[in-house]
N, C-alpha and C positions, 0 to 999 in steps of 0.2 A: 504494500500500500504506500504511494506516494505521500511526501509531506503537506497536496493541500487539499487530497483525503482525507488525512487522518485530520487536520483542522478542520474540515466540515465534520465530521462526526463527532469533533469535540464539541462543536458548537450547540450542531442538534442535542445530543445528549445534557448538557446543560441547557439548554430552551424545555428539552420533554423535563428535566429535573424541576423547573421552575416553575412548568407549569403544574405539574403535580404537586409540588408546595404552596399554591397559589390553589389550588381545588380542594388540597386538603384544611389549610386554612376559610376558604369561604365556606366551607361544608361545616366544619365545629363552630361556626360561626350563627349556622339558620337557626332558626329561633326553634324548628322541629329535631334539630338534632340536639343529642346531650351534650355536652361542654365537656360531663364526667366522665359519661362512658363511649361516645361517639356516636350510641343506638340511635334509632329514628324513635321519634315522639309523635302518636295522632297517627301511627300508621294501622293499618286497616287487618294486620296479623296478631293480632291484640295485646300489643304493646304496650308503653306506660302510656298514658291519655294525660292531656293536662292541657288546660285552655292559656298556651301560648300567645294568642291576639289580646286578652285582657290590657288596656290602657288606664282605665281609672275609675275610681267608686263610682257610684254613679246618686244622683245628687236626688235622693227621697222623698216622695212626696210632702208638701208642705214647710220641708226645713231650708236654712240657709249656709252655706258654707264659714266656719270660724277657722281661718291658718291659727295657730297654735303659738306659744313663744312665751317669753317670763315676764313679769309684771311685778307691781310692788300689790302684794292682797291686804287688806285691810284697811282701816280708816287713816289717811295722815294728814285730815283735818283736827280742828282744837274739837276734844272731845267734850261738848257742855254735857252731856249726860252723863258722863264719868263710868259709863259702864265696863271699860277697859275689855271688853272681850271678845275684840278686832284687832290686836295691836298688830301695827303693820309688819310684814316678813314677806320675803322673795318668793315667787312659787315659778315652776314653767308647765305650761298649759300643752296638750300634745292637742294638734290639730281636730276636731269636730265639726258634727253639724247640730243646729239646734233650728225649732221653729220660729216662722217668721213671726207669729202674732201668740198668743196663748191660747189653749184650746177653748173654743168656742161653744154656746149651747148647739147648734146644729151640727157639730163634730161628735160631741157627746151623746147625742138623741140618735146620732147615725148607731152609737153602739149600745145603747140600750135596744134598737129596734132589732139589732142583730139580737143579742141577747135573749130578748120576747119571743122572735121565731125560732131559734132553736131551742133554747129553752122556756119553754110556754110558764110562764108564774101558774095558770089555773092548774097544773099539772103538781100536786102534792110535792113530788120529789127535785123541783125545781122552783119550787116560791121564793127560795131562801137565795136564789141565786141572783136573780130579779132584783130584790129588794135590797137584796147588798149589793147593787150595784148602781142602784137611784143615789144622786145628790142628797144631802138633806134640806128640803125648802126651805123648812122654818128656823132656818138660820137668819130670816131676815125678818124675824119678831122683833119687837120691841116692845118692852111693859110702859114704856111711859112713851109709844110711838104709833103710828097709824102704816102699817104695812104691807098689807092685806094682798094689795096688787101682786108687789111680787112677791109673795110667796106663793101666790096661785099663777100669774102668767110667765115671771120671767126666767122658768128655762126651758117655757116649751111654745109659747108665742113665737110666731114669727118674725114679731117687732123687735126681738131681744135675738135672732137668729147668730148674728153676729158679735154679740157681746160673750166676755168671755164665760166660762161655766163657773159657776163658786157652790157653797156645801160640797164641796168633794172634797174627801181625807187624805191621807196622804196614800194610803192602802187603797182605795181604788184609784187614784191616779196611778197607782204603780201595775194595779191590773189594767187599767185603760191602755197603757203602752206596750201590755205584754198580747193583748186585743189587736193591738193596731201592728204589730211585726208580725202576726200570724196573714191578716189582711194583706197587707203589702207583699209579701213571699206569696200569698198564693194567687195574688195578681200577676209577680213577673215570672212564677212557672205555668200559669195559666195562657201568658203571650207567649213565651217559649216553645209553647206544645208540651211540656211534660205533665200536665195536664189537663184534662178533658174541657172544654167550651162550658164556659159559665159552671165551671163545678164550683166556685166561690155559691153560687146558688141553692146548692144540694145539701147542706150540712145540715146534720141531724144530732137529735144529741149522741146518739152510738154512733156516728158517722162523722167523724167532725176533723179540722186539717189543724196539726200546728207543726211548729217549723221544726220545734226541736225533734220530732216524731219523725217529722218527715229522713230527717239528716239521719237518723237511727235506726230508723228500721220505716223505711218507705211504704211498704208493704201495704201497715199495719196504719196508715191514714186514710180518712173516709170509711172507717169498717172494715178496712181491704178489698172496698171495692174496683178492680183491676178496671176497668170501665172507664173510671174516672185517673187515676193514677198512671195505667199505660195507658200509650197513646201511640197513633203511628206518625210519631214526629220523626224528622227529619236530622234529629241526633245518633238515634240508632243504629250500632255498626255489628260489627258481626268479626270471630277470631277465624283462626285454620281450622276448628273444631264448630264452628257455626254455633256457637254460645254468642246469643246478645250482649251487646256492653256500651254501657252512656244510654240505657234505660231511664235513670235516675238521676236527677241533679243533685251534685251535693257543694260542699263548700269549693272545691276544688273547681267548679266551673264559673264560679265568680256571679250567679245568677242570682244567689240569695242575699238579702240585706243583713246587717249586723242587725244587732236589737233594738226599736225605741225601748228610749228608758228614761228617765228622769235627772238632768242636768245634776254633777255634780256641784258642791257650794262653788268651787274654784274656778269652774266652769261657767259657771251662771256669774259670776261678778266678772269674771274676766271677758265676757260677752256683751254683758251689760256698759262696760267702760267704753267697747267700741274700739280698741287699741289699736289703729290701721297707721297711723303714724309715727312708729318709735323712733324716728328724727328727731323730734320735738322733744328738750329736756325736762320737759315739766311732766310730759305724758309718759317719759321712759320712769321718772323718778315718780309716777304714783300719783301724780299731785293732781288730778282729772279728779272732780266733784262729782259730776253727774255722767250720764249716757251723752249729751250733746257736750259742745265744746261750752266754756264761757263760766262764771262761778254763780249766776244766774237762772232763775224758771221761768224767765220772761225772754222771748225774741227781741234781738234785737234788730234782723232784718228790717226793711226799711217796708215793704211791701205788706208785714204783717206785725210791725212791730207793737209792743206790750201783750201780747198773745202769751198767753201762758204754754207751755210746751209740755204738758203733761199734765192730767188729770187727778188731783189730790184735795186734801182740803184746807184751804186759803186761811182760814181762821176761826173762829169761835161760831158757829151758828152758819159759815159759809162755805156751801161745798163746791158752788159754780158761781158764784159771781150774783149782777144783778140781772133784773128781768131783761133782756129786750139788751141787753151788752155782758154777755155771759161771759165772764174770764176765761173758762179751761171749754166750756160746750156740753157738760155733762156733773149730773149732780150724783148719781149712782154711778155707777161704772160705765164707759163709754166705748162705744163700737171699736172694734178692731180698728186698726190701721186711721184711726181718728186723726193723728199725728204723726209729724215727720221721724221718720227709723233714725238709725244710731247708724254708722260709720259701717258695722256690718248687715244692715240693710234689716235688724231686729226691731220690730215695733214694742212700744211701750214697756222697757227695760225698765221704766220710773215710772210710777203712778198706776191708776185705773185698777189693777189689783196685783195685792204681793202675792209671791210665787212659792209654792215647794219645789223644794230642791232635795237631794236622793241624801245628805249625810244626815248622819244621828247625830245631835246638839251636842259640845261641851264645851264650857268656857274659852277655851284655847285652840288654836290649829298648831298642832303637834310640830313645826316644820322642823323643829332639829333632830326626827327621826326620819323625817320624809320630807322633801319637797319638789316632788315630782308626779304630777297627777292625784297630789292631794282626795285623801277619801276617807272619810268616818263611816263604816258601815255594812264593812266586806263581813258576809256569813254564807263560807263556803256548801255547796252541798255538790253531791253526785247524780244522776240517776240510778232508782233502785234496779235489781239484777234478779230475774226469777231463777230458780233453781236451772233449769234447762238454758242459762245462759244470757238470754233474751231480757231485751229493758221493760220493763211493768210499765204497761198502758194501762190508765186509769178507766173504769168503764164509769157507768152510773150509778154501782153498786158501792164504787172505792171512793165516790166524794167527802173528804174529810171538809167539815163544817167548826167554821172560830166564832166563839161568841167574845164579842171584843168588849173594853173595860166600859164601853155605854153601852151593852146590852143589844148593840146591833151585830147580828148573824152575818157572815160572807163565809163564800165558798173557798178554802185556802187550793183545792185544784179543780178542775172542769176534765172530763170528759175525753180521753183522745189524747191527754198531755202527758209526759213520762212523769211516774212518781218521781218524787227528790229526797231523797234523806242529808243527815249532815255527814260527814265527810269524817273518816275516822285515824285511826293509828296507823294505815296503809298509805294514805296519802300526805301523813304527816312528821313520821318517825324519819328521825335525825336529819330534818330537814331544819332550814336556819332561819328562814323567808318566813314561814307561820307554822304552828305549832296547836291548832286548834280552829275547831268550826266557824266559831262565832269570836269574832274583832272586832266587836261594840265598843266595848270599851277598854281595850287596849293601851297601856300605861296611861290610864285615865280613869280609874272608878272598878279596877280588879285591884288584887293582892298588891300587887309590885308597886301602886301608885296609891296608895291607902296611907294614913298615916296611923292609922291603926294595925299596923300591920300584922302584929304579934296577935290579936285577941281578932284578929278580921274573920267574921264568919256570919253564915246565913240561921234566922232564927228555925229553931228546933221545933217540932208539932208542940202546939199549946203554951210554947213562948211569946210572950210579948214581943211583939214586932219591934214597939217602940224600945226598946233594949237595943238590937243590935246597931251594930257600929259599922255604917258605910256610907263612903264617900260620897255619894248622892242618894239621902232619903226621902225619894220619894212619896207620895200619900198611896195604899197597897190598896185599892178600892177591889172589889169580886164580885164577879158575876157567874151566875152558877146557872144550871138549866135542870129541872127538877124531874122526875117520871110521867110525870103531864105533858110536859112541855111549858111549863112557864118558866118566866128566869126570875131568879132571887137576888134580887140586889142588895151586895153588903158594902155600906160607904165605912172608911177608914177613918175616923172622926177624932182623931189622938192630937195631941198638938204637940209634941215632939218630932212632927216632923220639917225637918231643915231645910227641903229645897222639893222645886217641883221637877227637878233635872232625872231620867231615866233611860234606859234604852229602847225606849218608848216614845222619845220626842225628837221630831224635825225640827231641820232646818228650814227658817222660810224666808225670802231675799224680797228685795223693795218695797217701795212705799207703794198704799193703796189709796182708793179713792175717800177712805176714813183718817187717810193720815196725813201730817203735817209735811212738810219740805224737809225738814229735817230727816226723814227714814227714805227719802228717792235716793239718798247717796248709797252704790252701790256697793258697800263696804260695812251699812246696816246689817247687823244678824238679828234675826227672832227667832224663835225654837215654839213648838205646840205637839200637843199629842196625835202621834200618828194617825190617830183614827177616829178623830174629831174634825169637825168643821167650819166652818165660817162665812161669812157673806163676805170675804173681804180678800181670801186666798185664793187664788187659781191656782191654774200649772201651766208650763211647755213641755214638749218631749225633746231629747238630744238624742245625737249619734253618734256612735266613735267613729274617726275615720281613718279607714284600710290603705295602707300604701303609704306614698308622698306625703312628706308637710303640706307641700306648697303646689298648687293646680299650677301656675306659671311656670316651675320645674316639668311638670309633667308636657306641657304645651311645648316646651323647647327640645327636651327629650324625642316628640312625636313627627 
């Protein structure tokens, strides 16, 4: 072979070398091949599956996007009430979504009417479920008041459709959101095709959808009825052995929503401040008073100025102003989106009605154990595990019923949903992170954080209550339900006791339309019993958000 042979063959051989490295490169490169193992992904021999196109959460019905980031929490205004149990500390917020306005009466009446048709109240075994899930009207009695109106029209008139819902506890706000993830998940498997056209329709009380079921054992949602559940969607693939697979949506295909749930405290203040400018030294360093810019409740825009910007009360005897030149537009709570949103596009953060929020009350925010997603309230549990392996689906036979410290009944599970137990020595032994179910109270009102430490214990059968020694005594009221069916109410009438603090009370954030200017600052705390109500509290629901901080990383990424 001549020498400018053998130079072309050198050449070639290095161009085929190149390009082979140049194929093997763009090949570990697709997004269907493995990085790990070089396999193909989504190929049609039934191989690993995984929804490689996935770009980004996708933004849930009625909520708004919060990017996430650290803030100064608590009040670092001059404190005239002296209650000191906000003192300002650093926290960082991890990205969420929360709703744009507070839930509404026709959001609320949307799931009572679900409620009624599958579980019918006239039906004995379902009365309880019903009524524990009504508001309480007559929260809007008054002995020295004339009220009458709304406790009979305003949460089912339509003149009130739009205001928000109040008598709701914190206990059924928390099953409204667990209502409202079951709805949503079986709307976007419903558009997907993994399940059958309008089966949101069909649910019965043995027949009924929830999400955690679904994830679990698919099967065994709607009754197992296959009709509804399979589908001949157009996800459906087939192995070398003609075994179906991609049947069922589960988390891995990115179709199902996280959970509403109920804004943490840190959440909800750090939503409410609107923090979209941390350029600004005043706003990085804490110092924002209210939801708008300005140390003000009056506009100062030129087009509408002296306008009040939030709906509370003015002063002695003044809830909206005078006739015919209304200061705020509204003397009871006032329509959704009445007023201009905050920075993150959230209506009435201040005023028209205070909010529950998901933590348990205690004087303090713990931050120098935690300040990273801040939360008072974690009580771990699992789903229960039948002998044969499989997770207990609850039927109609297995509804455990709470009689709560006023004597109203709710349904602690419904139908179709996986039992929960709490979580035991398997999920907790020699582990460093937690150590036990329930994190109520948490170097806060257990042993460790007691100053009674040595004699700290719970009273003995036939002890006086008022004896024992603990860090929050609150009033121990019972309610009992007898072999009739009536309940015995035992009130706790001792005056030994020191605080109404429990792990039994929320937190609840802003000012209402009963309150002064001074409670709109979003760094107010108030705390109430869980499962009490009022004319004066609403809710929103929030999301956590899956992926990215920031949508703009994601848009540049794309």
């Amino acid at each position: 072979m001549d020498m400018k042979n053998a130079a072309t063959l050198r050449i070639m051989l290095v161009l085929a070398l190149s390009l082979s490295m140049f194929s093997c490169k763009k090949s570990s490169n697709s997004k269907n091949t493995s990085r790990g193992t070089g396999w193909a992904i989504n190929s049609n021999d039934g191989g690993f599956q995984y929804n490689t196109n996935f770009k980004e959460q996708a933004t849930a019905p009625g909520l708004a996007f919060i990017e996430g980031g650290t803030f100064t929490m608590g009040k670092v205004q001059d404190d005239v009430m002296h209650d000191w149990n906000n003192t300002p500390n650093q926290q960082h917020v991890q990205s969420f979504y929360m709703d744009e306005t507070e839930v509404t009466n026709m959001m609320y009446m949307e799931y009572l009417d679900w409620i009624k048709r599958v579980y019918p109240p006239e039906d004995p075994n379902f009365k309880a479920i019903y009524n524990g899930a009504l508001p309480d009207t007559l929260v809007w009695r008054n002995r020295l008041g004339y009220n009458e109106m709304m406790t009979n029209e305003y949460l089912r008139h339509p003149g009130y459709a739009e205001y928000p819902v109040v008598g709701v506890s914190w206990i059924q706000a928390v099953e409204y959101a667990n209502w409202r993830t079951d709805r949503v998940n079986e709307m976007y498997l419903e558009r997907q095709g993994y399940l059958a056209r309008d089966a949101k329709n069909t649910a019965t009380a043995d027949a009924n959808f929830s999400t955690d079921t679904y994830i679990n054992a698919p099967k065994e949602v709607y009754g197992g009825n296959e009709e509804i559940v399979r589908t001949d969607n157009n996800n459906i693939k087939t192995d070398a052995d003609g075994n179906e697979s991609n049947v069922y949506a589960n988390r891995g295909t990115g179709i199902l929503s996280p959970k509403y749930r109920l804004p943490t405290e840190v959440e909800w203040e750090y939503a409410a401040l609107g923090l979209t400018e941390l350029r600004s030294y005043n706003v990085y360093r804490g110092r924002k008073k209210y939801p708008w810019d300005g140390q003000y409740t009056r506009s100062g825009s030129r087009k509408v100025r002296g306008d009040q910007l939030a709906n509370f009360k003015q002063g002695k005897g003044d809830y909206g102003g005078i006739s015919g030149w209304s200061d705020d537009g509204a003397d009871i709570t006032a329509q959704v989106r009445s007023y201009e949103p905050n920075d993150h596009g959230l209506y009435d953060m201040a005023g028209n009605v205070a909010e529950w929020v998901a933590d348990v009350y205690r004087p303090i925010v713990d931050d120098e154990f935690n300040d990273f997603n801040y939360y008072r309230g974690n009580v771990y549990t699992k789903n229960a595990i039948n002998e044969d392996g499989t997770v207990k689906i609850v039927t109609t036979n297995d509804i455990v019923y709470d009689t709560l410290s006023n004597g109203k009944v709710i349904a602690r599970n419904l139908p179709g949903e996986i039992a929960q137990v709490p979580v035991d020595e398997n999920e907790t032994y020699l582990r460093n992170n937690f150590d036990t179910s329930d994190n109520r109270n948490f170097r806060d009102g257990d042993k460790r954080s007691s100053r009674y430490f040595e004699s700290f214990n719970e009273s003995e059968e036939g002890e006086d209550a008022s004896t024992t020694k603990k860090m929050y005594n609150a009033p121990r009221h019972n309610v009992e339900v007898d072999s009739a069916g009536n309940l015995i109410r035992e009130y706790d009438k001792t005056n030994a006791r020191t605080s109404l603090i429990s792990d039994e009370v929320r937190v609840y954030k802003g000012g209402s339309w009963r309150d002064r200017a001074y409670w709109l600052d979003p760094a107010q705390r108030r705390y109430f019993p869980q499962d009490m109500a009022t004319d004066y509290i609403g809710f929103r629901c929030a999301m956590s958000r899956i992926g990215s901080k920031s949508k703009q990383k994601n848009k540049k990424k794309n």
